[in-house]
C-alpha positions as CSV (number, residue, x, y, z in Angstrom):
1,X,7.9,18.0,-75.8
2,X,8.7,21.8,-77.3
3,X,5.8,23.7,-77.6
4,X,5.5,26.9,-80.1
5,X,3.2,29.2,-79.8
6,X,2.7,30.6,-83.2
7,X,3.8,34.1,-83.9
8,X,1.7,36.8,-84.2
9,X,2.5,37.6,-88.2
10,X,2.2,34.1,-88.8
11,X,-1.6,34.0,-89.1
12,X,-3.2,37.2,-90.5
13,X,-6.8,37.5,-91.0
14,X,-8.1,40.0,-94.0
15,X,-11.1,41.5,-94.4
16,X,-12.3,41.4,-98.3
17,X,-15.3,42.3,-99.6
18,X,-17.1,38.7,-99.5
19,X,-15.5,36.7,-96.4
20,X,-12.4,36.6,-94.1
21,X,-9.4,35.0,-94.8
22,X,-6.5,33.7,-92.9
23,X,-3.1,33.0,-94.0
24,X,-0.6,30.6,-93.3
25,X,3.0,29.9,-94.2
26,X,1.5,28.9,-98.2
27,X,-2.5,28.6,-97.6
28,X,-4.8,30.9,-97.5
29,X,-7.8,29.4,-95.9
30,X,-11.4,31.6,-96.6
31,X,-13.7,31.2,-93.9
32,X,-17.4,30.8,-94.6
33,X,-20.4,30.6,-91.9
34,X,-22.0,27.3,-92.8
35,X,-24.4,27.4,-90.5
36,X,-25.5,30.4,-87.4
37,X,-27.9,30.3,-84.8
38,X,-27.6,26.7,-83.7
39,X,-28.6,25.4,-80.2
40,X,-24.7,24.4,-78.6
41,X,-23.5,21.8,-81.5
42,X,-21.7,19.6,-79.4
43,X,-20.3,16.5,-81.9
44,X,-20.3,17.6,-85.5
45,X,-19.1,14.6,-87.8
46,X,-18.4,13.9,-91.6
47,X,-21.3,11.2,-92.4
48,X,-21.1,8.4,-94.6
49,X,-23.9,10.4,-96.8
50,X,-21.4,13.5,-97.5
51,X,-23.4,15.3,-95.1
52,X,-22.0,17.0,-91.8
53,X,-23.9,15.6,-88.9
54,X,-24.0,17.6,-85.5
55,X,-25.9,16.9,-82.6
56,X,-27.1,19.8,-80.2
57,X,-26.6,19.4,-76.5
58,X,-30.4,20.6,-76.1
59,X,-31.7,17.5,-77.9
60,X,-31.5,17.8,-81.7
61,X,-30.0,16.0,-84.2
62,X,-28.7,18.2,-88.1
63,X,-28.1,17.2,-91.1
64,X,-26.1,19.5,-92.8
65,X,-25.6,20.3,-96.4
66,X,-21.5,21.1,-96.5
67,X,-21.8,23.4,-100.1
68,X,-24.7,25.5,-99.2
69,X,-25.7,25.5,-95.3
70,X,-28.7,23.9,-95.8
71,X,-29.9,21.6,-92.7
72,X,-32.8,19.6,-92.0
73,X,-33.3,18.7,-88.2
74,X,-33.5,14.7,-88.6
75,X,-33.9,13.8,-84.2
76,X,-35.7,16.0,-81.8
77,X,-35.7,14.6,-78.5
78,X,-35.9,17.6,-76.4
79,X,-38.3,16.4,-74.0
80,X,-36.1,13.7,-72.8
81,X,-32.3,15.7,-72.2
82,X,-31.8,15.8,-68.7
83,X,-31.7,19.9,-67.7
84,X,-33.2,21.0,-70.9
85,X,-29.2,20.7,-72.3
86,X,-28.7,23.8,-70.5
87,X,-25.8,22.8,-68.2
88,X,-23.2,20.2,-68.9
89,X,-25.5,17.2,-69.5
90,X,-27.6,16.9,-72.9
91,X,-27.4,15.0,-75.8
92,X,-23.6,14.5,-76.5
93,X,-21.4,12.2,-78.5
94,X,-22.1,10.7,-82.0
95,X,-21.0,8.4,-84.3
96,X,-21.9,6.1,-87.6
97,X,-21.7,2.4,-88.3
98,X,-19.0,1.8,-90.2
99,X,-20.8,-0.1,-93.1
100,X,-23.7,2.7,-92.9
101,X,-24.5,1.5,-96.5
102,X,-25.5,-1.9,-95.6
103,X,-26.4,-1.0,-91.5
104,X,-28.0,2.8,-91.5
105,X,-27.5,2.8,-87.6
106,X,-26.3,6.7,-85.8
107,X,-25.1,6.0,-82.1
108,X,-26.1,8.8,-80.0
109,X,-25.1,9.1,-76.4
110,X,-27.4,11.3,-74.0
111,X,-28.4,12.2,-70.4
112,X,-31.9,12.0,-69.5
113,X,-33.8,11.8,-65.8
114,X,-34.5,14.5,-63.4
115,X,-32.1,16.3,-61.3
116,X,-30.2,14.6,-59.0
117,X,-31.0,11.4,-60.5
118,X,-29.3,12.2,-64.0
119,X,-28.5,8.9,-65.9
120,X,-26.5,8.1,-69.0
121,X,-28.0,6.4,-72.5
122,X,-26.0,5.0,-75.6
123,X,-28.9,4.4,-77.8
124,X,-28.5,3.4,-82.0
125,X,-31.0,4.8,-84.4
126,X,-31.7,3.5,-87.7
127,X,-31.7,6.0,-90.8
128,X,-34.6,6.0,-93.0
129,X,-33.3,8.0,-95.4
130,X,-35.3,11.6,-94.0
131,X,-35.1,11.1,-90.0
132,X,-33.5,8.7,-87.7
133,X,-36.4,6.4,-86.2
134,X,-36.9,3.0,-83.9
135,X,-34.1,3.8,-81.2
136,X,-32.9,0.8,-79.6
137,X,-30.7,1.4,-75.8
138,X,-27.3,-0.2,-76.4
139,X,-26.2,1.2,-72.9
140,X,-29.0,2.3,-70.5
141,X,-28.9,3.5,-66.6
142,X,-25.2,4.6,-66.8
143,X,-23.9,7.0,-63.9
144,X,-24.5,10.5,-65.0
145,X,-24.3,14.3,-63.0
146,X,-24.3,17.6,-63.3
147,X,-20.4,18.0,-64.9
148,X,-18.3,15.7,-66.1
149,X,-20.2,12.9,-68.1
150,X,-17.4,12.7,-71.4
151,X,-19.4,10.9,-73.9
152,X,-17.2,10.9,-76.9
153,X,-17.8,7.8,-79.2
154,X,-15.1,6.0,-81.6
155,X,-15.5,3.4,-84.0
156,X,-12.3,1.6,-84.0
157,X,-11.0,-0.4,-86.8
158,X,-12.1,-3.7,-85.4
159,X,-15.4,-2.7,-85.4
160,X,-15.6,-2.6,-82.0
161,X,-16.8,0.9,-80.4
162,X,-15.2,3.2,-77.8
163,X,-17.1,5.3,-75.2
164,X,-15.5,7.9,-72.9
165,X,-17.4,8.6,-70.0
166,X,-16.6,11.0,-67.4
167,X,-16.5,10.8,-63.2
168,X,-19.3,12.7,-62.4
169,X,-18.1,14.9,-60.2
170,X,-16.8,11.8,-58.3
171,X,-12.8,11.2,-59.0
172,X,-13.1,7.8,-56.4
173,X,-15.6,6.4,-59.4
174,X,-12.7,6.3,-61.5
175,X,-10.3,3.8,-60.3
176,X,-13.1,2.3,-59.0
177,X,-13.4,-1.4,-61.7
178,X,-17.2,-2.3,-60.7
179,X,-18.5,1.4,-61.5
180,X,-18.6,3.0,-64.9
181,X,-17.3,6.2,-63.9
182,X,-14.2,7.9,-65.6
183,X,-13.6,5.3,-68.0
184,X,-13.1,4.7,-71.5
185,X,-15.8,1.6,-72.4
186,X,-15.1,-0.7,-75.5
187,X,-18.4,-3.0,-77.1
188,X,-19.3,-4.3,-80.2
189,X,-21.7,-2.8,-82.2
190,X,-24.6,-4.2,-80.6
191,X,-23.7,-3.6,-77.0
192,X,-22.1,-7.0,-76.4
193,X,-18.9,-6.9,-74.6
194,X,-15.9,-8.2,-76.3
195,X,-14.2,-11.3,-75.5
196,X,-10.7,-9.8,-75.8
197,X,-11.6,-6.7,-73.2
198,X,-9.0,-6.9,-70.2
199,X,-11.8,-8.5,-68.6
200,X,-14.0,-10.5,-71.0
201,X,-16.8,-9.5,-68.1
202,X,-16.7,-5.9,-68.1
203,X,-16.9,-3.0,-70.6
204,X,-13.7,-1.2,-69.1
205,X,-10.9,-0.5,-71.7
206,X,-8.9,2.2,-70.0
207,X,-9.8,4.0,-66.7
208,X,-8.5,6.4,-64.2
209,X,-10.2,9.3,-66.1
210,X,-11.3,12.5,-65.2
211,X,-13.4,13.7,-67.7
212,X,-12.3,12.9,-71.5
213,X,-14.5,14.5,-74.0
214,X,-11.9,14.3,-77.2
215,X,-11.1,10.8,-79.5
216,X,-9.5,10.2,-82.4
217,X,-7.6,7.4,-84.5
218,X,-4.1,8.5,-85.8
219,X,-1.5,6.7,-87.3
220,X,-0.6,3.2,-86.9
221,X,-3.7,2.7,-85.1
222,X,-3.2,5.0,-82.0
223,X,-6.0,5.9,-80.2
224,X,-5.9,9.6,-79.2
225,X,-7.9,11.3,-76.5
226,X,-8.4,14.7,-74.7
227,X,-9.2,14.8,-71.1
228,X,-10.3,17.6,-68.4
229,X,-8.0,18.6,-65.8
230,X,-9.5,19.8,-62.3
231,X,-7.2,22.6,-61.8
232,X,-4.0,22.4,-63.4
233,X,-2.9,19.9,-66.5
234,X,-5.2,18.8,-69.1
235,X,-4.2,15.7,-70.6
236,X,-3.6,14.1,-74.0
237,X,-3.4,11.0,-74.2
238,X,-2.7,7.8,-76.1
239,X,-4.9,5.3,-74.9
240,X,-3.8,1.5,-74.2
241,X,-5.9,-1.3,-73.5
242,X,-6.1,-1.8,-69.5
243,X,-4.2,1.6,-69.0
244,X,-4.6,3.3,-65.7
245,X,-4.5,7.6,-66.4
246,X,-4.4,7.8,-62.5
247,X,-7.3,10.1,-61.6
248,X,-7.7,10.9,-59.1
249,X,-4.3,10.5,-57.2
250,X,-2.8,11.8,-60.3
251,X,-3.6,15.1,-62.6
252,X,-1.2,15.1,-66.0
253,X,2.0,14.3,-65.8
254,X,3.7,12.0,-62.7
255,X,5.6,15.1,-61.1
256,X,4.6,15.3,-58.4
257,X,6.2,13.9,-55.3
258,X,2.9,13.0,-53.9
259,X,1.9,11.1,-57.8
260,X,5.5,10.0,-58.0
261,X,5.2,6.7,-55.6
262,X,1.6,6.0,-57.3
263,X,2.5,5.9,-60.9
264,X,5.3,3.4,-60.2
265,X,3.2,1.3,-58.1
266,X,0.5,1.7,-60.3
267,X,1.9,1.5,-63.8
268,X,0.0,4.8,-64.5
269,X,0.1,5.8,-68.0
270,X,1.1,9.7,-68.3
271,X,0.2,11.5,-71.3
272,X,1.9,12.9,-73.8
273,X,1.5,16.8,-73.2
274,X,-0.6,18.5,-71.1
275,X,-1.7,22.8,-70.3
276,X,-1.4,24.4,-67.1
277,X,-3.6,26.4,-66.2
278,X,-6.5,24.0,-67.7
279,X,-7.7,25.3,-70.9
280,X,-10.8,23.0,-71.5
281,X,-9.5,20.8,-73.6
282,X,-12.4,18.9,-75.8
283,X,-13.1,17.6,-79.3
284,X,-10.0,16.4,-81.6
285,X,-9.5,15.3,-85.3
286,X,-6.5,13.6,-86.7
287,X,-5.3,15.9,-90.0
288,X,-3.1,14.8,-92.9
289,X,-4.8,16.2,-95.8
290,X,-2.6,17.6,-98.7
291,X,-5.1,20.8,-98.8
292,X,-3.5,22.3,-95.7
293,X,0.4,21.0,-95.7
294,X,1.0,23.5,-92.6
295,X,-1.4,20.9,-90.6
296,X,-0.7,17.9,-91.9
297,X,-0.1,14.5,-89.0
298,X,-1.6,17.1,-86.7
299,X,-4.0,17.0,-83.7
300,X,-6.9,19.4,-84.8
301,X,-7.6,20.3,-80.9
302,X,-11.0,22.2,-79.8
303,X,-10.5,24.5,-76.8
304,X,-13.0,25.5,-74.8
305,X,-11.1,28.4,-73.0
306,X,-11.8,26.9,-69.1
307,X,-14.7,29.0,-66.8
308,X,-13.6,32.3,-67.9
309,X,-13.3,31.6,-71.6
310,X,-9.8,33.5,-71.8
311,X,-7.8,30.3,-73.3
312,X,-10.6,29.6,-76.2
313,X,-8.7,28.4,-79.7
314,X,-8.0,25.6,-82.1
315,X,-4.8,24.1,-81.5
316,X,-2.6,22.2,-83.7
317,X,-0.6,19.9,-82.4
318,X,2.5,18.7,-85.1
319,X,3.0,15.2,-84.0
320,X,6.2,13.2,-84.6
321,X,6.1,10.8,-87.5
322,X,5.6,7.8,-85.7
323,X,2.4,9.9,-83.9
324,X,3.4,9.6,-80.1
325,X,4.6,12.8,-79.5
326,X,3.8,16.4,-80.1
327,X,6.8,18.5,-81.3
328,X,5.3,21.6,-81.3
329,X,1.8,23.6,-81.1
330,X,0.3,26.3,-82.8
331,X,-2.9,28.5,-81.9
332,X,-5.7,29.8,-84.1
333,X,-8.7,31.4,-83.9
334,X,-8.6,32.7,-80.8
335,X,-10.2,36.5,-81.9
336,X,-13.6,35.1,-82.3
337,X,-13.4,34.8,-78.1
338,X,-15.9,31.7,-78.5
339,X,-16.0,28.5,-76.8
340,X,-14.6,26.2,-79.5
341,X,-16.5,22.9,-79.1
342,X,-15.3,20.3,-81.9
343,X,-14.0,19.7,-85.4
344,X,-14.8,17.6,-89.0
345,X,-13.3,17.3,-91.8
346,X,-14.0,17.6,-95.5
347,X,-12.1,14.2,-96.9
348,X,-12.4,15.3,-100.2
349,X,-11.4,19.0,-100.0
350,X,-9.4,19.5,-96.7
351,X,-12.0,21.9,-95.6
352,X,-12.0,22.4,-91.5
353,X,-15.2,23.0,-89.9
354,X,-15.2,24.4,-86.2
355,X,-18.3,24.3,-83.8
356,X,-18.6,27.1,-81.6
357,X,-20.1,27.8,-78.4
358,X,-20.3,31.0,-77.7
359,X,-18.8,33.3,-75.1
360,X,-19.5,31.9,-71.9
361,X,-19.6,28.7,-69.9
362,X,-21.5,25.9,-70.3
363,X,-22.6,27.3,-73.6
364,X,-24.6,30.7,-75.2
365,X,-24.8,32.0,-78.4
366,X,-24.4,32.8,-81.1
367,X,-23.8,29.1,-81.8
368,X,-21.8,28.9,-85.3
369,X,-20.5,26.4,-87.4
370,X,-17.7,27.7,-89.2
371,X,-15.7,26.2,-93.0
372,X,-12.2,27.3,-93.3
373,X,-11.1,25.9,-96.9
374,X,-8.3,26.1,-99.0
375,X,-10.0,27.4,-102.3
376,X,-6.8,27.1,-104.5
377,X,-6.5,23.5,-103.4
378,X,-7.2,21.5,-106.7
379,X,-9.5,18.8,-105.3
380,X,-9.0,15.2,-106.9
381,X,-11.7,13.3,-105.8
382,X,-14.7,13.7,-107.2
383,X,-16.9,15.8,-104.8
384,X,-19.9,14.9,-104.8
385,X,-22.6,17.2,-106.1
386,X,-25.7,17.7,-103.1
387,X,-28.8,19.4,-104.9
388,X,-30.6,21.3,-102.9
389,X,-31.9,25.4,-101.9
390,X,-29.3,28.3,-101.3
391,X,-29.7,31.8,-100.4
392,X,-26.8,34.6,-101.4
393,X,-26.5,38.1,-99.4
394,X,-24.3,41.2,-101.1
395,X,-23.0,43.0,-100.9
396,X,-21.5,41.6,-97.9
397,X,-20.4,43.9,-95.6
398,X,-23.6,46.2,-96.4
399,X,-24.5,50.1,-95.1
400,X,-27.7,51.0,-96.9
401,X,-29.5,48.1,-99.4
402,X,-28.7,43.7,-99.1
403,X,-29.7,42.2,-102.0
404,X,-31.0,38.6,-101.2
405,X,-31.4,36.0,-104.0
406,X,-33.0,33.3,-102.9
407,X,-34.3,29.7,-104.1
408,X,-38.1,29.3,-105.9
409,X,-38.7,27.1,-102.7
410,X,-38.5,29.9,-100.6
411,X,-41.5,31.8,-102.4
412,X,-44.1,32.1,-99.5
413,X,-41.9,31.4,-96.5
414,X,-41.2,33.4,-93.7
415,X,-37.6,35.3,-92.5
416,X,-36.5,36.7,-90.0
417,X,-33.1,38.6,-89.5
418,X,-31.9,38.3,-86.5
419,X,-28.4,40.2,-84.4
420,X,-25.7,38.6,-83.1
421,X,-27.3,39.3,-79.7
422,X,-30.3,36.7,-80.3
423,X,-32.7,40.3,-81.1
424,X,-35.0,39.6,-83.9
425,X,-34.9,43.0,-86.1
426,X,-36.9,41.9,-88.7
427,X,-39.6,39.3,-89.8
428,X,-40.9,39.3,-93.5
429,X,-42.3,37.0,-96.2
430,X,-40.1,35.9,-99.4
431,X,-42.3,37.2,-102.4
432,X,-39.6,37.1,-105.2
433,X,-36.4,35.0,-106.0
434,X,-34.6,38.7,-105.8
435,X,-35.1,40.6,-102.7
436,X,-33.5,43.9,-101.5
437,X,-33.3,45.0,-97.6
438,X,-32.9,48.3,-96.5
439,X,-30.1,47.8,-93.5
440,X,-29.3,51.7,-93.5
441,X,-31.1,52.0,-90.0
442,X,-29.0,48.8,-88.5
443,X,-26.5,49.6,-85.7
444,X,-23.2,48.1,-87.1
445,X,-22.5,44.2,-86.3
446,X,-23.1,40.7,-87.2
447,X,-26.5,40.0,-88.1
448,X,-28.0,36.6,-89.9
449,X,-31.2,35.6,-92.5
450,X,-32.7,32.6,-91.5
451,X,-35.7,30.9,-93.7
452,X,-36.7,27.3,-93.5
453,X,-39.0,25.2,-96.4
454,X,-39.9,21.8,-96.9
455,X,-36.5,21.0,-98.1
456,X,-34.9,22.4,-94.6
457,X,-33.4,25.8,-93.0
458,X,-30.8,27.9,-94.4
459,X,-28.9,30.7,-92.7
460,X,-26.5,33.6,-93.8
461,X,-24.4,36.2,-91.6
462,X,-24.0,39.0,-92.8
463,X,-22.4,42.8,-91.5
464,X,-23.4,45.8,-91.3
465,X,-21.0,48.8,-91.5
C-alpha cells in the first residue's frame, strides 16, 4: 500500500470565539465537547434510540444525549470489574440487537474476579426504557489477564455476533483450537454456536490473534479489524472465516525469513497494512457519509499512541473501492496528545465523535468525548428532536465574568467547576436560570461545569484566558 501522511497546511485548527475548528480540503468541521470528565469511555456506539451509548472501563454504562451533552448513567456495576477498571481489564466492548425495537437486549463484555484469577463475561441486558436490568451470561468463565483481553463485539448481518478476544499475555493460547485465547468468536444471539462455524462444535471464527480490540463491517460485507502488535507491526485486517493471523510465530506482515516458511505452511492470512513501531492501534468505524467527502470509504482508526503516548491520533485510512486495500492514510488530531480510544457516527449528520483517554497509559483524565461536525452540511434526514436540559457558558474563552444559563431543572442543584487537572475550584448551588461567575482569579486553562438533576448530568468546558 502508499501511505500519506497528511501535510501540515492541510488540517488547520482556528481558534474563534465559541469552539475550534478544523479544516479540510472543502469541510470545515467545528468541534464541540459533548461530554468531559468521564471515567475511561472505552466503546462509545450510535444506539438504535438516537442516543450515543459508551461504556466506561471502571464499570458504567452512559446514555448520552448527542444535541446537548446530557447523559444519564443507565448500568453501574462497579463492584464487579476486575481491578477496579484501573488497568487493562474492565468493562469493555458493546453492542445492540439488531431488532432493538422488538428485542431491547445491550451485549456488554467485562472482566470480573480477583487478581490473578481474572475471568471474561459476555452478558445481554434488557432495556427498560430508563436502565438496563435482568443480565443474563451469554459467555461466562472465559480466559482473562492483566493485558490483552480484546473484547470488541460485532453484529454481523446474519445476525450472528462476533467477539474478539485477546491472548492474555499468552501468544501459545492463540493458535491453540481448544482454548479461547486470541481469537475472534462467532454465536448467535443467544450464545448458541452456529452450525455453519468452521467447526459446528466450537465458537472459533478466526484465530492466531494477538490482541484485536477494533471491528467494523465495510463494503461488500468485509469484516474489518484492528489488532495489537507486541513490538513492531500492528495489524489490520480483513477477517475470513477459519483464517489463521499467525500469532505468535508471526507479527504483521509474512517478511520475515523466520514467518516466511510458516505462513506458506500455514496459509496465514497477512493483513492489509500494518505500523512499525506499534502505535496502539484500537477502535475503528467504516465512513462513507456525504457530510465529510474528504473521509468517505475510509477506516475511521482510534490510536492509542503505544506506552509513551507519542503516536496518539485518528487515522484515516482511504480504502480502495472494492474495500481491501488502503491507498493512503491521513492523521488528525494528534495536538490534543490524548490516548484516542474509539469512534461513532452521527447517521444522520455525519458528525464524528472521538473518545479520549487521556495522556497516559492504561488511561487518566481528563476523559472527553469530543463531536467534530460539518455545520454547513444540509442534513436530509429528519433528525430527530431529543427533549431534554442544556446548560450554555459565554463568553467562551472568558478572563473576568461566565455567564451560565441554565435549564429550570437545574434550580436547586449543586455545581461544581472543576480544572483540567481533576482540582475542584468551585462548588455552588444553581439559584437562577441566569448565573454569572467571576473566573478573573482562574489561572489560564481548560476548566468544566458539571451539574446533574433528575433528568441526568450535563457538562461544559470552558477557557480561561
Amino acid at each position: 500500500m502508499k501511505r500519506f501522511l497528511l501535510p501540515l497546511i492541510a488540517l488547520i485548527c482556528l481558534q474563534s470565539n465559541a469552539q475550534d475548528t478544523w479544516e479540510l480540503e472543502t469541510t470545515t468541521l467545528t468541534e464541540y465537547d459533548l461530554v468531559t470528565g468521564v471515567q475511561i469511555p472505552w466503546e462509545i456506539m450510535w444506539g438504535p434510540d438516537d442516543f450515543i451509548w459508551a461504556t466506561e472501563r471502571r464499570g458504567r454504562v452512559l446514555r448520552i444525549n448527542p444535541e446537548t451533552g446530557n447523559f444519564t448513567t443507565v448500568l453501574n456495576i462497579q463492584s464487579t470489574i476486575a481491578g477496579g477498571g484501573s488497568g487493562e481489564p474492565g468493562m469493555l466492548g458493546m453492542v445492540a440487537h439488531p431488532d432493538f425495537e422488538n428485542n431491547p437486549y445491550i451485549y456488554i463484555a467485562y472482566n470480573y474476579g480477583s487478581w490473578p484469577n481474572y475471568k471474561q463475561r459476555l452478558a445481554r441486558w434488557e432495556w427498560n426504557g430508563t436502565a438496563l436490568v435482568s443480565e443474563e451470561y451469554i459467555m461466562d468463565n472465559m480466559p482473562a489477564g492483566g493485558i490483552h483481553n480484546g473484547a470488541r463485539l460485532l453484529v454481523l448481518e446474519d445476525n450472528t455476533l462476533l467477539m474478539t478476544t485477546g491472548d492474555v499475555g499468552n501468544g501459545n493460547t492463540a493458535q491453540n483450537m481448544n482454548s479461547l485465547s486470541g481469537k475472534t468468536l462467532r454465536m448467535n444471539l443467544d450464545g448458541s454456536i452456529p452450525s455453519d462455524n468452521p467447526d459446528p462444535n466450537s465458537y472459533v471464527y478466526s484465530f492466531g490473534h494477538r490482541n484485536s480490540q477494533g471491528l467494523c463491517l465495510g463494503p461488500n460485507g468485509l469484516i474489518y479489524a484492528s489488532e495489537h502488535g507486541q513490538n513492531a507491526e500492528d495489524e489490520l485486517n480483513i477477517l475470513e472465516m477459519n483464517g489463521n493471523y499467525g500469532w505468535p510465530q508471526v507479527e504483521g506482515m509474512c517478511n520475515l525469513s523466520s514467518e516466511q516458511d510458516y505462513c506458506m505452511n500455514n496459509d496465514v492470512v497477512s493483513p492489509i497494512d500494518s505500523w512499525s513501531p506499534c502505535i496502539a492501534v484500537n477502535g475503528i468505524e467504516y465512513y462513507n457519509h456525504e457530510a465529510i467527502p474528504e473521509w468517505q470509504n475510509s477506516i475511521l482508526m482510534a490510536v492509542l499512541g503505544g506506552l509513551g503516548a507519542q503516536y496518539e491520533r485518528l487515522s484515516v485510512l482511504h480504502m480502495s473501492d472494492d474495500g481491501t486495500e488502503v491507498e493512503s492514510e491521513d492523521q488528525f488530531f494528534s495536538e490534543f496528545n490524548q490516548r484516542v480510544r474509539d469512534i461513532c457516527v452521527n447517521p444522520y449528520t455525519g458528525a464524528v465523535y472521538v473518545a479520549l483517554n487521556g495522556s497516559s497509559y492504561p488511561g487518566s483524565g481528563p476523559n472527553i468525548i469530543k463531536e467534530f461536525v460539518n455545520e454547513d452540511f444540509d442534513v436530509v434526514d429528519n433528525v430527530p428532536t431529543i427533549q431534554d436540559q442544556n446548560v450554555k457558558l459565554f463568553p467562551n474563552p472568558a478572563s473576568d465574568v461566565m455567564n451560565i444559563e441554565l435549564a429550570d431543572t437545574f434550580l436547586g442543584t449543586a455545581f461544581e467547576i472543576i480544572s483540567f487537572n481533576g482540582q475542584t475550584v468551585k462548588k455552588g448551588m444553581v439559584d437562577s436560570q441566569k448565573m454569572t461567575l467571576d473566573v478573573s482569579e482562574y489561572a489560564g486553562g481548560k476548566y468544566y461545569f458539571v451539574s446533574s438533576t433528575h433528568l441526568g448530568t450535563v457538562t461544559k468546558t470552558f477557557i480561561v484566558k
